[in-house]
N, CA, C and O atoms as a CHARMM CRD file, in Angstrom:
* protein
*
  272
    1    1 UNK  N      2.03800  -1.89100  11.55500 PROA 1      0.00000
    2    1 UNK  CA     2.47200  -1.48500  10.23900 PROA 1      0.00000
    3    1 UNK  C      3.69900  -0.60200  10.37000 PROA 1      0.00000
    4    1 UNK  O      3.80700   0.20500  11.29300 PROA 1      0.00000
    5    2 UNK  N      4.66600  -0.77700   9.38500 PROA 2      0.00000
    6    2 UNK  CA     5.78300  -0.31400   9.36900 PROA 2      0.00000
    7    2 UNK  C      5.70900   1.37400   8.47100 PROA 2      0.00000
    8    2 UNK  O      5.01900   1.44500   7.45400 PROA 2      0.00000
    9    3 UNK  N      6.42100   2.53200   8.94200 PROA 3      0.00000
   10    3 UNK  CA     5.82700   4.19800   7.69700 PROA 3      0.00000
   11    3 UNK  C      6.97400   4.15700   6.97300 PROA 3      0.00000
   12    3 UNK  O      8.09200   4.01600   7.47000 PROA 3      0.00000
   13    4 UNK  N      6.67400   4.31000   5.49600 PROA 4      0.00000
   14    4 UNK  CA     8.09100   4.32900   4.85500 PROA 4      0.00000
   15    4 UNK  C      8.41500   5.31600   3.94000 PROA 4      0.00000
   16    4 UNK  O      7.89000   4.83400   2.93600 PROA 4      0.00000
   17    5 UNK  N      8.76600   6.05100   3.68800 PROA 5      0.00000
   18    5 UNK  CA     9.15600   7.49900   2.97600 PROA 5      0.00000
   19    5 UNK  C      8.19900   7.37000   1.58600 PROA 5      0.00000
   20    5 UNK  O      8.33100   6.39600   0.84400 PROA 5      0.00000
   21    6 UNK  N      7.11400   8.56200   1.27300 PROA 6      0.00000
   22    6 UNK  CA     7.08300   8.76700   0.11500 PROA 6      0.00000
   23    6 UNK  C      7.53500   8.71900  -0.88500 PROA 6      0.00000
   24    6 UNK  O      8.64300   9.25600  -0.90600 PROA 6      0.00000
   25    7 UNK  N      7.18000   8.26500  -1.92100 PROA 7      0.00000
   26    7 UNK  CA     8.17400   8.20600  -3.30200 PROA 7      0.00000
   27    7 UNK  C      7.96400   9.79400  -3.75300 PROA 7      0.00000
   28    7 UNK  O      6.98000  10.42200  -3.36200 PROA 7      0.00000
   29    8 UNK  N      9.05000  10.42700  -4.67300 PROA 8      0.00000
   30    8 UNK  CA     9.01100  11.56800  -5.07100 PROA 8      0.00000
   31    8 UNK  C      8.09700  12.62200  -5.70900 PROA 8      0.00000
   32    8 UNK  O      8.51200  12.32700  -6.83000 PROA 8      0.00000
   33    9 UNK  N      7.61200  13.15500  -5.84900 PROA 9      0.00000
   34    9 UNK  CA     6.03800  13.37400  -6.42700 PROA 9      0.00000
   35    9 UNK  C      5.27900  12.92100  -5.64400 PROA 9      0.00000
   36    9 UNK  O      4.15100  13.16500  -6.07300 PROA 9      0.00000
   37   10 UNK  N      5.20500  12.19600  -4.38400 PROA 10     0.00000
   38   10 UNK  CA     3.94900  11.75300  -3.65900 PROA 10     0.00000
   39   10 UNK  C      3.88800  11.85600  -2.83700 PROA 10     0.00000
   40   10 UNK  O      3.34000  10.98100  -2.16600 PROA 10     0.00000
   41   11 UNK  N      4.68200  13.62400  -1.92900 PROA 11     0.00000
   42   11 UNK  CA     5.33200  13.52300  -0.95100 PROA 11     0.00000
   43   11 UNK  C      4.07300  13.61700   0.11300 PROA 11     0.00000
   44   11 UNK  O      4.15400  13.33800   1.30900 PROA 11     0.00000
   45   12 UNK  N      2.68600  14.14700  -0.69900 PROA 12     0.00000
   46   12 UNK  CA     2.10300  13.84300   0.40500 PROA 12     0.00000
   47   12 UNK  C      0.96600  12.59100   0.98000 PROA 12     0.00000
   48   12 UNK  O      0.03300  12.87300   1.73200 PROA 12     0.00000
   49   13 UNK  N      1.17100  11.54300   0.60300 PROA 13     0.00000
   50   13 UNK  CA     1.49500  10.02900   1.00500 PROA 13     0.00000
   51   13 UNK  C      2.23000   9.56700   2.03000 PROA 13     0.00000
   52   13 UNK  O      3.39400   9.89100   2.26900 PROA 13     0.00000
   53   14 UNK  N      1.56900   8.81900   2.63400 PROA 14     0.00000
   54   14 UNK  CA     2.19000   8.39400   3.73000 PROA 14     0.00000
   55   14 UNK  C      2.01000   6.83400   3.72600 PROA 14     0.00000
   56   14 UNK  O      0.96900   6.18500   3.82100 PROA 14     0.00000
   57   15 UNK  N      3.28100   6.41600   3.59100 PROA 15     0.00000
   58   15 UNK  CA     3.00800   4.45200   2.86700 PROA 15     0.00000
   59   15 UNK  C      3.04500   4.01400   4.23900 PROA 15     0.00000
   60   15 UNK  O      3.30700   4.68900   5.23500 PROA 15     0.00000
   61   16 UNK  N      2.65700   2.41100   4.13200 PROA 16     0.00000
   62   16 UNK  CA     2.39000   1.53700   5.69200 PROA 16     0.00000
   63   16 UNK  C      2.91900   0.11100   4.63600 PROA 16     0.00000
   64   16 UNK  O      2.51900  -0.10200   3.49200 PROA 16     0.00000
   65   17 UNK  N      3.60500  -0.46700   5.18000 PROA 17     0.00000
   66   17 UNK  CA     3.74900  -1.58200   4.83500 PROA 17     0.00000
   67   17 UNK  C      3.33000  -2.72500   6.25500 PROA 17     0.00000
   68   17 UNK  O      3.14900  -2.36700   7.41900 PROA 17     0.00000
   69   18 UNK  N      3.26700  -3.94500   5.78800 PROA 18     0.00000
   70   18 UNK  CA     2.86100  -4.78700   7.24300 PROA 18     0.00000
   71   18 UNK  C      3.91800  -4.92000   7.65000 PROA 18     0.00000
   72   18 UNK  O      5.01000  -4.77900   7.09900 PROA 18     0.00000
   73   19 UNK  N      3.50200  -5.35400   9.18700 PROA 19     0.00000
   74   19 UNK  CA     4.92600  -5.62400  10.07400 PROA 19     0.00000
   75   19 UNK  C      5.33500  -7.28100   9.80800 PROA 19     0.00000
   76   19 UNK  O      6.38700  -7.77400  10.21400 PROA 19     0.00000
   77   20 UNK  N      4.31400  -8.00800   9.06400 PROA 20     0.00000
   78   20 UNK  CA     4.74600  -9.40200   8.97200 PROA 20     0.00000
   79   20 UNK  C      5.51300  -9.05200   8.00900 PROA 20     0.00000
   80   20 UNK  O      6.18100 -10.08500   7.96100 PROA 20     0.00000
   81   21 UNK  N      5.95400  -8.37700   7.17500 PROA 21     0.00000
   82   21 UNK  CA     6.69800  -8.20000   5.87300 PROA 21     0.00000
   83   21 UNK  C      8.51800  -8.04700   6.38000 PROA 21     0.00000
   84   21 UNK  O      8.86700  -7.04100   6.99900 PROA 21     0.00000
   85   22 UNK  N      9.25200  -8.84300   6.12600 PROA 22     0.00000
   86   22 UNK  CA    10.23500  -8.52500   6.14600 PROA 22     0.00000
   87   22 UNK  C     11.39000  -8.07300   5.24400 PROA 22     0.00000
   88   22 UNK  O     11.03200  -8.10900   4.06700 PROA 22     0.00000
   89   23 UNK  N     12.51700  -7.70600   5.38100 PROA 23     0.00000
   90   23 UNK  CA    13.40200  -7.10100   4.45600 PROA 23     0.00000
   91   23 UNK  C     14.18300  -7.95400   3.61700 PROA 23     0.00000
   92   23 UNK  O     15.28100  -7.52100   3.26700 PROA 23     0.00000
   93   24 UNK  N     13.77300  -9.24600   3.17200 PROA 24     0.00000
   94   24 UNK  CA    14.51200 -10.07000   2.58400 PROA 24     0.00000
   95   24 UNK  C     14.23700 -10.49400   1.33800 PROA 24     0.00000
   96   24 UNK  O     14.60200 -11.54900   0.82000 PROA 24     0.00000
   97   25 UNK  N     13.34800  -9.33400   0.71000 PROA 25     0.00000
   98   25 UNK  CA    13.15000  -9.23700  -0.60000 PROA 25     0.00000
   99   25 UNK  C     11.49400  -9.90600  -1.07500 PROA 25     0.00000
  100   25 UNK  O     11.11500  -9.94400  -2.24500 PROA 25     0.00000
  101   26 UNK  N     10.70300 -10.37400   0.06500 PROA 26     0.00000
  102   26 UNK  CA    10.01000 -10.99800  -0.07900 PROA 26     0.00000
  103   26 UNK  C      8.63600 -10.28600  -0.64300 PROA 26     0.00000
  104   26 UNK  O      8.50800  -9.08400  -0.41200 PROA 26     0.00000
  105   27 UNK  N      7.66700 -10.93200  -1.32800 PROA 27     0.00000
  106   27 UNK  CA     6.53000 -10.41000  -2.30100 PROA 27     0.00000
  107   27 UNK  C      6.19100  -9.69300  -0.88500 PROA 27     0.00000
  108   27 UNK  O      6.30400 -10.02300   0.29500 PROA 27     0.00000
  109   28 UNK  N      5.50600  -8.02600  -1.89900 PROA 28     0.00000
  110   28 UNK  CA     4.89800  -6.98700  -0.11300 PROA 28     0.00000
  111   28 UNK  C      4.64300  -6.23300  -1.06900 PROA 28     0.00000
  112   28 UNK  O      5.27100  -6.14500  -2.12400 PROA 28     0.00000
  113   29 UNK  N      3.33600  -5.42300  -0.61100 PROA 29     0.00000
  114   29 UNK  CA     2.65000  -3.90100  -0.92000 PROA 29     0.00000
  115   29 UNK  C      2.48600  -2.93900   0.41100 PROA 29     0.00000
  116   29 UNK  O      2.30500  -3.09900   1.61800 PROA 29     0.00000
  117   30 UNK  N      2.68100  -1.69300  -0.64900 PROA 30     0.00000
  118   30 UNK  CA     2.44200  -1.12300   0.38700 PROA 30     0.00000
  119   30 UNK  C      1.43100   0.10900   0.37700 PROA 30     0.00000
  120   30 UNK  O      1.38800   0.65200  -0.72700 PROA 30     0.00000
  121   31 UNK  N      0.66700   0.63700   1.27600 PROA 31     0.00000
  122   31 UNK  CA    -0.86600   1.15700   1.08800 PROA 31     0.00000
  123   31 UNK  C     -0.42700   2.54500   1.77500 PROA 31     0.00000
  124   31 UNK  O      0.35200   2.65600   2.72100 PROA 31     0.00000
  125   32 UNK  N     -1.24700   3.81600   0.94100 PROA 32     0.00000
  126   32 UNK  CA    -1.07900   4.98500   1.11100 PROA 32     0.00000
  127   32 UNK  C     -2.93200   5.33300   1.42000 PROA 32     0.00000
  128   32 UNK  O     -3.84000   5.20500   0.60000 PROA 32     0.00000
  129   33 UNK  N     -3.02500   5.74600   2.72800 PROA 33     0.00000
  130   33 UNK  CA    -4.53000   6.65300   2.41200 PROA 33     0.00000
  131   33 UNK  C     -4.37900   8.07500   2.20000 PROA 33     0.00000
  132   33 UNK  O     -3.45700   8.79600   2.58100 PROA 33     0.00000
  133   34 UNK  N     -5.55600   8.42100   1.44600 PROA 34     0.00000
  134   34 UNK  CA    -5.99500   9.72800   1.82000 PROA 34     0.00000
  135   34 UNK  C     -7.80500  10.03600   1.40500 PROA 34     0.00000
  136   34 UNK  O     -8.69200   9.33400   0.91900 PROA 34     0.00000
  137   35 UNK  N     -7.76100  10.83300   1.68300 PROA 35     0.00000
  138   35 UNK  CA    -9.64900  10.90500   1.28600 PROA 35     0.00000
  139   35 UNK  C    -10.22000  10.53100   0.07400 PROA 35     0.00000
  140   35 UNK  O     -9.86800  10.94900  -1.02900 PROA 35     0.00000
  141   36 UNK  N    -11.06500   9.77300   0.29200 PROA 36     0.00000
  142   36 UNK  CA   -11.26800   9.10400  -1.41200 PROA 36     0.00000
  143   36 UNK  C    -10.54300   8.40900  -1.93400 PROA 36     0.00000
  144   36 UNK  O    -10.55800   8.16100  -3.14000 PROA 36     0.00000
  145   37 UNK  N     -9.73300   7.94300  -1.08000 PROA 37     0.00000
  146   37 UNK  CA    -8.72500   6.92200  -2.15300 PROA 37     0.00000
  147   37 UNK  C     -7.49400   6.29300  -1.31600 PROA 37     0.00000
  148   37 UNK  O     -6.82600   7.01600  -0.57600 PROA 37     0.00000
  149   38 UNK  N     -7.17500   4.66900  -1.49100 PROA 38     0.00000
  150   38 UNK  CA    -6.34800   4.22600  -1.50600 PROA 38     0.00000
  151   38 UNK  C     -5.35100   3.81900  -2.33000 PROA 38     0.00000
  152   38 UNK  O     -5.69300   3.10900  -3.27600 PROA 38     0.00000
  153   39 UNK  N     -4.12200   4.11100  -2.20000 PROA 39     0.00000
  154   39 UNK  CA    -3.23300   3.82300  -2.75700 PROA 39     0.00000
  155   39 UNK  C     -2.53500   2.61000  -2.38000 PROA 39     0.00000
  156   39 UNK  O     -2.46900   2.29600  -1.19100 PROA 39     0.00000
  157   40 UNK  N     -1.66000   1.43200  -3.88900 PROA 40     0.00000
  158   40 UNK  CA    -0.84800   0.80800  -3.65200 PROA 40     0.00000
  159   40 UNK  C      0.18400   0.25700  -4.22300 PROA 40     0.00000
  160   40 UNK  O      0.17500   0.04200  -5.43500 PROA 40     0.00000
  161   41 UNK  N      0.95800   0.02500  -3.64900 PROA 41     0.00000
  162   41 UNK  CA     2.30700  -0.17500  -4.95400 PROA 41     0.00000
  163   41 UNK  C      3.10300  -0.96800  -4.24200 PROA 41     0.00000
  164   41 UNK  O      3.13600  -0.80000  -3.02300 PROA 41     0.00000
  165   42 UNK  N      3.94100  -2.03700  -4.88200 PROA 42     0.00000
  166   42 UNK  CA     4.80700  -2.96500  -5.05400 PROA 42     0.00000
  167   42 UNK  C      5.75800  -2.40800  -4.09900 PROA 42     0.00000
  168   42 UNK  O      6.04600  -1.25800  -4.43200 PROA 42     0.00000
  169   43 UNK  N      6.61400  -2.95200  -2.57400 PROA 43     0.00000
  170   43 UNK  CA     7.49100  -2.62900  -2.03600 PROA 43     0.00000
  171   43 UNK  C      9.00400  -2.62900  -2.68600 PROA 43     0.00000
  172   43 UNK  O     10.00300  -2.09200  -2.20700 PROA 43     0.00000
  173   44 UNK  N      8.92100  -3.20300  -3.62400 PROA 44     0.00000
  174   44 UNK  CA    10.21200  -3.41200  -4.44100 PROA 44     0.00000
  175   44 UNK  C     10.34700  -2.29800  -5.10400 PROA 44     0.00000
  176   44 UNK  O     11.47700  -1.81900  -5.19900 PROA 44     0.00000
  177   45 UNK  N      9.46200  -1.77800  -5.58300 PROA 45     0.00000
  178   45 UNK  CA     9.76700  -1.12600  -7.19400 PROA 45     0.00000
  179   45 UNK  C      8.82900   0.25600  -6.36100 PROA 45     0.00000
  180   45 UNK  O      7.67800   0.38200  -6.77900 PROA 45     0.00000
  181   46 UNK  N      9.24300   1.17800  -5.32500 PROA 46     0.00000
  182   46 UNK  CA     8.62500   2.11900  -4.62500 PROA 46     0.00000
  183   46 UNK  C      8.28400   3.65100  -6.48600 PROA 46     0.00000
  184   46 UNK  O      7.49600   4.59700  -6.47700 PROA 46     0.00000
  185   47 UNK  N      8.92300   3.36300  -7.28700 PROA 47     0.00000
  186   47 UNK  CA     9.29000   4.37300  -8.34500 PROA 47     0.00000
  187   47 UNK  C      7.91300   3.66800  -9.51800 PROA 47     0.00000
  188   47 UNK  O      7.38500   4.22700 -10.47900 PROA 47     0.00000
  189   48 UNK  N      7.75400   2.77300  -9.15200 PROA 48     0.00000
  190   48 UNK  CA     6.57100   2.27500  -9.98800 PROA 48     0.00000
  191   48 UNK  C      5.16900   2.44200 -10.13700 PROA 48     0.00000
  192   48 UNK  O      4.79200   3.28100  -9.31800 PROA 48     0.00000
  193   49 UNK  N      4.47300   2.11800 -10.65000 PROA 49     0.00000
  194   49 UNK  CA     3.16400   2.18000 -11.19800 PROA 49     0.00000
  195   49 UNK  C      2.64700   2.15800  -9.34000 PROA 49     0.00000
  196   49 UNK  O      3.28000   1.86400  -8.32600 PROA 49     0.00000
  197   50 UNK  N      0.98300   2.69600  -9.60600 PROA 50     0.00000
  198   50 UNK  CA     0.27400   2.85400  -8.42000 PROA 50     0.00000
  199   50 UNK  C     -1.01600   2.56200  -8.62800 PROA 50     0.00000
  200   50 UNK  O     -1.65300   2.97500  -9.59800 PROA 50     0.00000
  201   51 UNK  N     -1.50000   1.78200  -7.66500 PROA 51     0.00000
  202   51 UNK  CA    -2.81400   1.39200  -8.03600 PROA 51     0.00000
  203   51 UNK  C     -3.91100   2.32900  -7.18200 PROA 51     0.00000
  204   51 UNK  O     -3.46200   2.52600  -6.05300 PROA 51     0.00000
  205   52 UNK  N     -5.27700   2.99500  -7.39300 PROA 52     0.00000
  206   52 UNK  CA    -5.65200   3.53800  -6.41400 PROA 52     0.00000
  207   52 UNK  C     -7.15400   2.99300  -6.41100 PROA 52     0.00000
  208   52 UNK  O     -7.86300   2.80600  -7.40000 PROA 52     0.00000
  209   53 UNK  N     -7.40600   2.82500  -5.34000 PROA 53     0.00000
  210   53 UNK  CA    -8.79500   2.14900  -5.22900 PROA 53     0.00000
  211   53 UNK  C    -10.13600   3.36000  -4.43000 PROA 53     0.00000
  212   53 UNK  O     -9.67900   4.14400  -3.59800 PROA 53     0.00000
  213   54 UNK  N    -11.22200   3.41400  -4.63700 PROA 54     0.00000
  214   54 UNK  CA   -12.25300   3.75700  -3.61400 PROA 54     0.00000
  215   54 UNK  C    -12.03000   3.39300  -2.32200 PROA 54     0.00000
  216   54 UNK  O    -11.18300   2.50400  -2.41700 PROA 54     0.00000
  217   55 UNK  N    -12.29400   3.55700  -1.13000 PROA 55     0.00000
  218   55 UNK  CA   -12.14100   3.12800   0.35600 PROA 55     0.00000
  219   55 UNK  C    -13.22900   2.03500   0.14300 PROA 55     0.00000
  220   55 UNK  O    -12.97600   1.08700   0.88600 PROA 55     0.00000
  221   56 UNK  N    -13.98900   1.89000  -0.36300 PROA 56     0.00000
  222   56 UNK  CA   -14.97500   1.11800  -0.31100 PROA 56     0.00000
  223   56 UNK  C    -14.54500  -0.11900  -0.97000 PROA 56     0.00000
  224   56 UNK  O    -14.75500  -1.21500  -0.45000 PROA 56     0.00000
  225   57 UNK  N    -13.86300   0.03800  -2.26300 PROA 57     0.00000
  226   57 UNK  CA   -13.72100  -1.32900  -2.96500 PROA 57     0.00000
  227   57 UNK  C    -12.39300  -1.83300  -1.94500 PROA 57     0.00000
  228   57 UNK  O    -12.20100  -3.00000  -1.60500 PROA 57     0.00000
  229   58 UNK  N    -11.88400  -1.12700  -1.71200 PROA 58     0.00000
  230   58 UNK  CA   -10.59100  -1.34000  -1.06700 PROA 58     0.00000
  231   58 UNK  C    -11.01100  -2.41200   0.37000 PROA 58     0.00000
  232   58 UNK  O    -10.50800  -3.52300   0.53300 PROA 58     0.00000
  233   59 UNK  N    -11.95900  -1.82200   1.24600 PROA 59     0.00000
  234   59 UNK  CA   -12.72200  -2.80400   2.53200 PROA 59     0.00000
  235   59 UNK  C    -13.36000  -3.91100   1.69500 PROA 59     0.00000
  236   59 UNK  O    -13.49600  -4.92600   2.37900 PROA 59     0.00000
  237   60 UNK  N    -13.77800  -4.04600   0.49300 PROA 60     0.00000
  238   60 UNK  CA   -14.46900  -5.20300   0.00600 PROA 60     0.00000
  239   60 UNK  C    -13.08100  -6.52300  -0.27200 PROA 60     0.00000
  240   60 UNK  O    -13.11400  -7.73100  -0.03600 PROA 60     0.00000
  241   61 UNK  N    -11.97100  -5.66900  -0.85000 PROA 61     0.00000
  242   61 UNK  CA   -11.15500  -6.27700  -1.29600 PROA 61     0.00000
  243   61 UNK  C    -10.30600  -7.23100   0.27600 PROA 61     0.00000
  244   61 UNK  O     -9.96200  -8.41300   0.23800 PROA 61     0.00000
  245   62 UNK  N    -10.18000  -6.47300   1.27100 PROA 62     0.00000
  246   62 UNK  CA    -9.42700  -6.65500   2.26900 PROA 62     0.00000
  247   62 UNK  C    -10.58100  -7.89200   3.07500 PROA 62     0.00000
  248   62 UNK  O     -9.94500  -8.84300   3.53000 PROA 62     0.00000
  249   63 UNK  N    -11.75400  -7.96800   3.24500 PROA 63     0.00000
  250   63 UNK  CA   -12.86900  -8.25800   3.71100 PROA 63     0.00000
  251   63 UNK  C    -12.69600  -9.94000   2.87600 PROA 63     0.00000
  252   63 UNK  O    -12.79800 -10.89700   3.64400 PROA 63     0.00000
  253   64 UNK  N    -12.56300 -10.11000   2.07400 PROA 64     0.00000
  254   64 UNK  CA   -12.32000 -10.97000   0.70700 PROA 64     0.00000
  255   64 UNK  C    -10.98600 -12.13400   1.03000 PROA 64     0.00000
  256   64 UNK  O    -10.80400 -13.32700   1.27100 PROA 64     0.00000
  257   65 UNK  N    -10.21600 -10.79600   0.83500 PROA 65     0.00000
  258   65 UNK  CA    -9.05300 -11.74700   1.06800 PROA 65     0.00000
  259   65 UNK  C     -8.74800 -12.09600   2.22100 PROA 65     0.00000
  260   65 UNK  O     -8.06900 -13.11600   2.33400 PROA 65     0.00000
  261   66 UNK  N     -9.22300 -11.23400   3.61900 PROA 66     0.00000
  262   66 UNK  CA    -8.77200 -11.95400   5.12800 PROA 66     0.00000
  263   66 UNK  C     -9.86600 -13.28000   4.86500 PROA 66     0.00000
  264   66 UNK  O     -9.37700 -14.22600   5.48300 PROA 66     0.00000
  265   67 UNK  N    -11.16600 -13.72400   4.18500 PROA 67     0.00000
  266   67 UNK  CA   -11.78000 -14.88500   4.98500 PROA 67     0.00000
  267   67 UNK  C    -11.30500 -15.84500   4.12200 PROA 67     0.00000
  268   67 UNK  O    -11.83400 -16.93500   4.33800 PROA 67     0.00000
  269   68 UNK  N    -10.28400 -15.84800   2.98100 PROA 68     0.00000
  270   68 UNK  CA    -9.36700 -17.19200   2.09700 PROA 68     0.00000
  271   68 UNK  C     -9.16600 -17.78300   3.63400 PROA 68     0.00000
  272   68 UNK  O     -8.54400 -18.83000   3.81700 PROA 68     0.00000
């Protein structure tokens, strides 16, 4: 995973984007932990809306989508 600067107000966030993700504009999120909660937001639009999940729904969600 790639660390990519906090957005303003969230300085204490620490984003990860994947390393399959490249810089060519292509669809990508990117995931912030901290206790109780994951964060995620659109690599494009870093100033945008944020989604935050439980750690728990968050492993259900990831668990889900790796066995597509």
């Amino acid at each position: 995973m790639n660390v990519t600067e906090a957005a303003p107000g969230a300085a204490e966030l620490i984003w990860f984007k994947s390393t399959y993700s490249d810089n060519e504009g292509g669809n990508c999120i990117e995931v912030a932990t901290c206790p109780g909660a994951v964060h995620v937001r659109d690599s494009k639009d870093r100033q945008g809306p944020q989604l935050a999940f439980t750690p728990e729904a968050w492993a259900s969600f990831v668990e889900f989508a790796t066995a597509l």
